[in-house]
N, C-alpha and C positions, 0 to 999 in steps of 0.2 A: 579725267575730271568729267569728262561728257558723258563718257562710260557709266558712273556711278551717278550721275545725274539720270540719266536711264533706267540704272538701276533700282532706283530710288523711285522710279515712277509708278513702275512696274509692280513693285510691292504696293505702293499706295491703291492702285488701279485692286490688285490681289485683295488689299487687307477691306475697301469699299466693295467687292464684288461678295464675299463672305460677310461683311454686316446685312447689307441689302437682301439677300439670300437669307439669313435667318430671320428678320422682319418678315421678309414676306411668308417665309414658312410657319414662322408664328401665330401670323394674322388667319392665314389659311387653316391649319392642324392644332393652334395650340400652341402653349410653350411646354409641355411637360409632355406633350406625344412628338414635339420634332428632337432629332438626336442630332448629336453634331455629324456624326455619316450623314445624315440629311440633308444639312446645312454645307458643309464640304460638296455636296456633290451633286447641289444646286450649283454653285460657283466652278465647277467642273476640275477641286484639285483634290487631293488627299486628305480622309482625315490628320493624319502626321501634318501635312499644311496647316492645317488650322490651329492644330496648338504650339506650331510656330510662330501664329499671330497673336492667338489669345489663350489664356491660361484655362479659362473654363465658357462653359456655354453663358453663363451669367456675364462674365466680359465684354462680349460680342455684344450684347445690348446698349453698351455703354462707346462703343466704338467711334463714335460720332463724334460722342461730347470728347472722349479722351484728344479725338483728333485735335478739334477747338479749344480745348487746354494749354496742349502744348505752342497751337498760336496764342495764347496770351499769356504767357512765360515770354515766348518769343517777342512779341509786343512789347512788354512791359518795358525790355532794355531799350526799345528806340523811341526818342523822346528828342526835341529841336532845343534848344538852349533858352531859347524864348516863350519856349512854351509852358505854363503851369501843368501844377499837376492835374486840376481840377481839367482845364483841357485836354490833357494827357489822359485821363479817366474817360472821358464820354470820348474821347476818338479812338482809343483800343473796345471801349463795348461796344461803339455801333459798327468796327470791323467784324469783329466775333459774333455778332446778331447778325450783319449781313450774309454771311459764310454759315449762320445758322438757319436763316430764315430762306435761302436759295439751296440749301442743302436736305431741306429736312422729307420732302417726298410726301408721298402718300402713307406713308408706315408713321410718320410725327406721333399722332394720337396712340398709334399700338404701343411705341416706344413707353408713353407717361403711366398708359392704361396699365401696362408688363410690372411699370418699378410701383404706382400705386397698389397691386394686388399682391405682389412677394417682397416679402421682412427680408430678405434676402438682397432683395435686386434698392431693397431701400435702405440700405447697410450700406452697401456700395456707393449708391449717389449720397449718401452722407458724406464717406469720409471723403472722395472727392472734391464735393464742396469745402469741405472745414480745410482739406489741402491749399485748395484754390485761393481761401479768406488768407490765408495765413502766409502766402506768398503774397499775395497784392499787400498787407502788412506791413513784409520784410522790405520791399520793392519803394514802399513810401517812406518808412526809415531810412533808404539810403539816398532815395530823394532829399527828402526833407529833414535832416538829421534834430531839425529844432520841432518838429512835430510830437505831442505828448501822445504817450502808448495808448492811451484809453482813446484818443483820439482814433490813433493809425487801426485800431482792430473796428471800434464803430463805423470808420470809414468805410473800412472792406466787409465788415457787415452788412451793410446800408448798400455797397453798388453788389454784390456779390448776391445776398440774398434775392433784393429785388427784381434784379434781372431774372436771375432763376424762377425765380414765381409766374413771372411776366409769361419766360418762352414755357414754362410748363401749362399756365392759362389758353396760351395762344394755338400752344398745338394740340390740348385735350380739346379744345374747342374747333378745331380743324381750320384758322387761321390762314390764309395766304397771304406768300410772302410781303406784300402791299401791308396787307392789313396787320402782321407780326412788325413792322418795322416802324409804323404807326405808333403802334402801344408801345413799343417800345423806347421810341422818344418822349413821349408823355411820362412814361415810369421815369428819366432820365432826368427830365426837368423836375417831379418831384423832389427825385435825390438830391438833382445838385442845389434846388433851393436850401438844403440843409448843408451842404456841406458847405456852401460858399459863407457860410458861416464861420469857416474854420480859418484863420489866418495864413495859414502856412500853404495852402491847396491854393491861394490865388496870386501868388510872385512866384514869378521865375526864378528858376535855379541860378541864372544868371544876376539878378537884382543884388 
């Protein structure tokens, strides 16, 4: 167990040393004059490494957020009995902004700068997002099974998008951490004056 707990670090350590590395090679050369030979060996492993990790150079861009994804998948299932969802809502976003806004480095701006100038890298951050809406969705249907659909999709419209817009603000603008965590409770209090609207999002699962 300890073993694969290790091993498991090892790769993370791997799969962040090859994001980092293409960032910065991007910011330096470009994105259309760095190769992934480049980017591989900045981070000192094999090409073959790299598309162990990621399927194209366009993926690598997105490496961060995919990270942070999958902690709010992982999020979403731990929830206290007392807790609503509406609670449940703003304490999985401000862990995911936190982990965003101490992670995002000096490359933040290159990252928005890269997906706002290629159809390509903006094809991507779509369907992620539209992935991401549609699990937060599914996640509040089985929450709140008495919650109406028009409901459960504007809901994760409204925390999903907003946030997006926020850290993509925050980091074109060059934002530190302080100051991304800031906006970002102001964008949260927006939202949740709307959704506290919604009957189902303020009793506990338990009630």
């Amino acid at each position: 167990m300890n073993h694969m707990g290790l091993r498991e670090r090892k790769k993370q350590r791997t799969r962040r040393a090859l994001a980092s590395a293409a960032l910065r090679l991007f910011a330096e050369r470009g994105y259309e004059e760095t190769t992934i030979a480049d980017i591989a060996a900045a981070a000192d492993v094999s090409p073959r490494t790299f598309f162990s990790y990621f399927p194209s150079k366009e993926d690598v861009v997105f490496a961060e957020v995919d990270e942070r994804l999958a902690e709010v998948r992982e999020s979403l299932g731990q929830r206290s009995p007392d807790e609503t969802p509406l609670e449940s809502i703003r304490r999985i976003v401000l862990e995911i902004i936190e982990a965003i806004a101490t992670a995002a480095g000096e490359y933040g701006a290159v990252q928005v700068q890269l997906i706002f100038e290629r159809p390509s890298l903006q094809a991507r951050a779509l369907k992620r997002m539209n992935d991401t809406e549609q699990e937060v969705v599914d996640r509040l249907t089985e929450l709140c099974p008495e919650i109406d659909e028009i409901d459960a999709v504007v809901i994760s419209g409204a925390t999903v998008g907003g946030m997006k817009s926020v850290i993509t603000h925050c980091r074109a603008h060059g934002y530190d951490p302080a100051a991304t965590r800031k906006a970002v409770d102001r964008a949260l209090a927006i939202v949740e004056r709307g959704l506290g609207s919604v009957p189902a999002l303020t009793r506990p699962v338990s009630s």
